[in-house]
N, C-alpha and C positions, 0 to 999 in steps of 0.2 A: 504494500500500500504506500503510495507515495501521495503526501499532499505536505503545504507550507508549514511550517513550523514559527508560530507568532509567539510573541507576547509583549505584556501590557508595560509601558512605558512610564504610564501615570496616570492618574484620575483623579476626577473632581465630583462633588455631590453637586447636582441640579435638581433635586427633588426630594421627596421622603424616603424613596425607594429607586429613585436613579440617579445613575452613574453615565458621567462621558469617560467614556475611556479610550485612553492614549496608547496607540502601538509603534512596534517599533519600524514600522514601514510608511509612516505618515498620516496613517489613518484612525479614523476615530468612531466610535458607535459612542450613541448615547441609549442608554439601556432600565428601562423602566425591568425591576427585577418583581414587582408585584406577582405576577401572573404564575412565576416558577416557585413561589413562597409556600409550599409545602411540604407534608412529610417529615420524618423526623429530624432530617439533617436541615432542611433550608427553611422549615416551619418558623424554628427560635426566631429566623432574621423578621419575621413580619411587625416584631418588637424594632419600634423604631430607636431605640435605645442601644439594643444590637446593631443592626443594621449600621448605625456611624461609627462601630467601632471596624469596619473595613481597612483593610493597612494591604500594603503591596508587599506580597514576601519577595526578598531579595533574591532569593534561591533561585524558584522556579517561575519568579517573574508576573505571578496572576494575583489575582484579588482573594483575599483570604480571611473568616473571622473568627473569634476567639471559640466560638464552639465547634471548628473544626471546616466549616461549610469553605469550599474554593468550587470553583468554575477553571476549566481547561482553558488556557488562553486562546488558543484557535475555537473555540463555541466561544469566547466573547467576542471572537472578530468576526465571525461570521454569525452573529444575532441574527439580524435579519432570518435568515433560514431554521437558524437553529435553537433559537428562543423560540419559536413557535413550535417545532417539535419537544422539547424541556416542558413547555408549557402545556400540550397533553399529557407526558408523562405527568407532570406534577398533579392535574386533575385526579387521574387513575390513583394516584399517593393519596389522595385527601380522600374521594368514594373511599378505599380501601380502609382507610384510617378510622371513617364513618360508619364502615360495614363492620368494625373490629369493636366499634364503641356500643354496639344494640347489644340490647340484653338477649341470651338465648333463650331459646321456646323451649 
């Protein structure tokens, strides 16, 4: 499999829950994360509390926060396409979450 190999250069909050984020090929998404806010790893971030503690790890170059939740820097370069697919998986995590919380018959 061969595709580009990105990451994030720097970012700015522009919302409660978005981010523009800076890569290292000049390009930039700005990236409303609401929509993928669930489930048990990316749920905490819907705490807008969490959510500004976002810091860029030096490592591996993506967006990262203290209870563990990153995004692959190539899915935040390529939002557009690929927040919308994130973004049915994450529905399927929250029904699931939902189906988990009813009491049994």
């Amino acid at each position: 499999m061969n595709h580009p190999i990105h990451f994030v250069q720097s970012f700015e909050h522009v919302g409660p829950w978005t981010l523009r984020v800076h890569f290292e090929d000049g390009t930039s998404q700005e990236i409303d994360f609401r929509p993928v806010l669930h489930g048990p790893l990316f749920g905490p971030l819907q705490a807008a509390a969490l959510f500004r503690q976002v810091c860029l790890d030096p490592e591996v170059r993506t967006l990262v926060w203290p209870n563990g939740a990153d995004f692959d820097p190539a899915t935040l370069h390529d939002w557009p396409e690929e927040g919308a697919l994130l973004s049915a998986k994450a529905s399927e995590w929250e029904a699931a979450a939902n189906m988990a919380d009813l009491p049994a018959r």
